[in-house]
DRENDO-1510 file (C-alpha; in Angstrom, 1 decimal, always signed):
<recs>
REC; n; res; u; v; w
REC; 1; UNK; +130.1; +141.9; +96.5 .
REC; 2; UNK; +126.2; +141.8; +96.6 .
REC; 3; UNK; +126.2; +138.0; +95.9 .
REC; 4; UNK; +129.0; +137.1; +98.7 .
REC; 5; UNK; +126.9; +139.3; +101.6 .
REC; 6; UNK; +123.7; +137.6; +100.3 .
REC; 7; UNK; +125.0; +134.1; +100.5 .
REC; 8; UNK; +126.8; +135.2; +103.9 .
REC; 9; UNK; +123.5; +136.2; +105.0 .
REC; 10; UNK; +121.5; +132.5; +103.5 .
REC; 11; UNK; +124.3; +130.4; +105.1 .
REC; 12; UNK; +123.8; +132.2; +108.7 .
REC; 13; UNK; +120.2; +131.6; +108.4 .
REC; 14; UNK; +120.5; +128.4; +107.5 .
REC; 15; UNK; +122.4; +127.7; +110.5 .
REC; 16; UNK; +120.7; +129.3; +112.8 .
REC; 17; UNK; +117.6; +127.2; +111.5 .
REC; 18; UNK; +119.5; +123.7; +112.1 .
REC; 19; UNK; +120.7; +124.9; +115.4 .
REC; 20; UNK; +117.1; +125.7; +116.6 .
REC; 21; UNK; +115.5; +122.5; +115.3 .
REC; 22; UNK; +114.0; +120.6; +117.9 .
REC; 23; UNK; +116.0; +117.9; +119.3 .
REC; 24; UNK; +114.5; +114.3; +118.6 .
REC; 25; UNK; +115.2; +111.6; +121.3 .
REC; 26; UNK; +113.1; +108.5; +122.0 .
REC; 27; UNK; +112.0; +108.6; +125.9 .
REC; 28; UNK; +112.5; +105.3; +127.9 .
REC; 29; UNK; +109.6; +105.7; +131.1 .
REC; 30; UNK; +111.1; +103.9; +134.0 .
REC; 31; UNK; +110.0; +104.1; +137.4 .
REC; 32; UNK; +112.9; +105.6; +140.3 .
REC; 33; UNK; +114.3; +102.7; +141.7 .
REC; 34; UNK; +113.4; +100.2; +139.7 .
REC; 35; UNK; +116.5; +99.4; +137.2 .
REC; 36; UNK; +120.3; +99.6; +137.8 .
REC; 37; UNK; +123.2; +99.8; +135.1 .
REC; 38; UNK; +125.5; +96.9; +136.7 .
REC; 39; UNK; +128.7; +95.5; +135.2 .
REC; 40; UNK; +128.6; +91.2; +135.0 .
REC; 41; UNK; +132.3; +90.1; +134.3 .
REC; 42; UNK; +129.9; +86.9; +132.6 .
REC; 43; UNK; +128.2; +88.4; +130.0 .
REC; 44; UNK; +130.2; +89.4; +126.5 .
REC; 45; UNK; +131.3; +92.9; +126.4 .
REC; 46; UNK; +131.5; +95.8; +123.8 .
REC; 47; UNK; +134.0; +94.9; +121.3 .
REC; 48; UNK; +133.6; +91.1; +121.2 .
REC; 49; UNK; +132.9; +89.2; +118.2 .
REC; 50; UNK; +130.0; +87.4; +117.7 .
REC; 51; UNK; +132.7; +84.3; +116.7 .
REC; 52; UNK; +134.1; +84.5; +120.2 .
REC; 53; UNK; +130.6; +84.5; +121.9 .
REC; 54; UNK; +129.6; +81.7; +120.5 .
REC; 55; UNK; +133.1; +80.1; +121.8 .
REC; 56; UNK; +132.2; +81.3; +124.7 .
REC; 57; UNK; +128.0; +80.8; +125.1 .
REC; 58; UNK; +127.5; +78.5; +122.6 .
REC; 59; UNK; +124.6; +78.7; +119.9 .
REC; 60; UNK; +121.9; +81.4; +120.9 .
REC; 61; UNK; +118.6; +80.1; +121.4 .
REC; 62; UNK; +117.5; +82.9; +119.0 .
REC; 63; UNK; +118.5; +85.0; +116.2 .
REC; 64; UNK; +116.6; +87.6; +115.5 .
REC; 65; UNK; +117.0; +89.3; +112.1 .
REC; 66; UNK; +119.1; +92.2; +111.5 .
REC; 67; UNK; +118.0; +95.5; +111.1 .
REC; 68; UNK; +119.8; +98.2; +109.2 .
REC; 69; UNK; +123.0; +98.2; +107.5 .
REC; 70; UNK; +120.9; +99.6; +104.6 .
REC; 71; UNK; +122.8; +103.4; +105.4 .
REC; 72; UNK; +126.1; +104.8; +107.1 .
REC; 73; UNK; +124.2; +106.0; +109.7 .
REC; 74; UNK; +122.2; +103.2; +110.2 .
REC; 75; UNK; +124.5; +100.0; +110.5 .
REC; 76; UNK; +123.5; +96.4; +110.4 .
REC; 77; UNK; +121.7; +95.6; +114.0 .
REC; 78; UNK; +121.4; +92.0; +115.0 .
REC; 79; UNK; +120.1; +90.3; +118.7 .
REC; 80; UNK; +120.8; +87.1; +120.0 .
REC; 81; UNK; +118.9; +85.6; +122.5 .
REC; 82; UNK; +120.4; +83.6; +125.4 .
REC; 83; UNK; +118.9; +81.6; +128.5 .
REC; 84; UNK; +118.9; +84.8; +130.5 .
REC; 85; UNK; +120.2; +87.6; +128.9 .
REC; 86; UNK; +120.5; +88.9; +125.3 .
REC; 87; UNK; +123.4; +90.2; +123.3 .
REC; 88; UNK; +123.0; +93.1; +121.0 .
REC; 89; UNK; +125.7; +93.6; +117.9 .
REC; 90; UNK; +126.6; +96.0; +115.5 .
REC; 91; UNK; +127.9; +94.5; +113.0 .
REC; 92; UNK; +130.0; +91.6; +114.0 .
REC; 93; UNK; +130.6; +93.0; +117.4 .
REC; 94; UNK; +129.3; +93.2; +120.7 .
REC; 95; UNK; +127.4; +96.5; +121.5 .
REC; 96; UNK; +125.2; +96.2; +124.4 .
REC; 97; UNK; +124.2; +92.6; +127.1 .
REC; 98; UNK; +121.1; +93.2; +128.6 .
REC; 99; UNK; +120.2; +90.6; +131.4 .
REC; 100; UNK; +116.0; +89.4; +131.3 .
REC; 101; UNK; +114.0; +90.3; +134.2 .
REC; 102; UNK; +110.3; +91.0; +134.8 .
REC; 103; UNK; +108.1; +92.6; +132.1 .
REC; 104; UNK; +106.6; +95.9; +133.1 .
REC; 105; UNK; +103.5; +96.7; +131.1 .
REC; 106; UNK; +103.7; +100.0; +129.5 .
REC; 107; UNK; +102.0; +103.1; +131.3 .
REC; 108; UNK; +98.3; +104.0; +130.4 .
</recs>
């Protein structure tokens, strides 16, 4: 009965130490105002495969080499760059479009 209250005890303490972990999160700094989340109908969306947006956009003018896919949790990353925009995958598929605009330099 000793051993089941003591690993009853270990286990609790355990999670109590995962649950007050510090969160980790990477910070993005952007200034109010200054991007907006849109939707373009023209740009590939989540879900696509890459076959289908070269169909669609033809050959990227860059491929960038895939990160990842080394891990579960850390799956095969590849972007392609277009006149424009970029397209992010995971895997095969569409994650994330991001159109180009100005380059901010990073704060000081």
């Amino acid at each position: 009965m000793h051993r089941r209250t003591m690993a009853r005890w270990m286990l609790t303490a355990l999670l109590a130490l995962l649950v007050a972990a510090p969160a980790h999160a990477e910070i993005l700094r952007i200034e109010p105002g200054v991007y907006s989340v849109i939707q373009e109908p023209s740009l590939p969306v989540r879900g696509q495969h890459q076959s289908h947006v070269v169909a669609r956009y033809g050959q990227p003018l860059e491929r960038h080499a895939t990160v990842g896919g080394n891990r579960p949790l850390h799956p095969p990353i590849t972007r392609w760059d277009y006149d424009g925009f970029s397209v992010v995958f995971e895997g095969p598929l569409v994650l994330h479009s991001v159109i180009h605009g100005p380059h901010t330099p990073p704060p000081r």
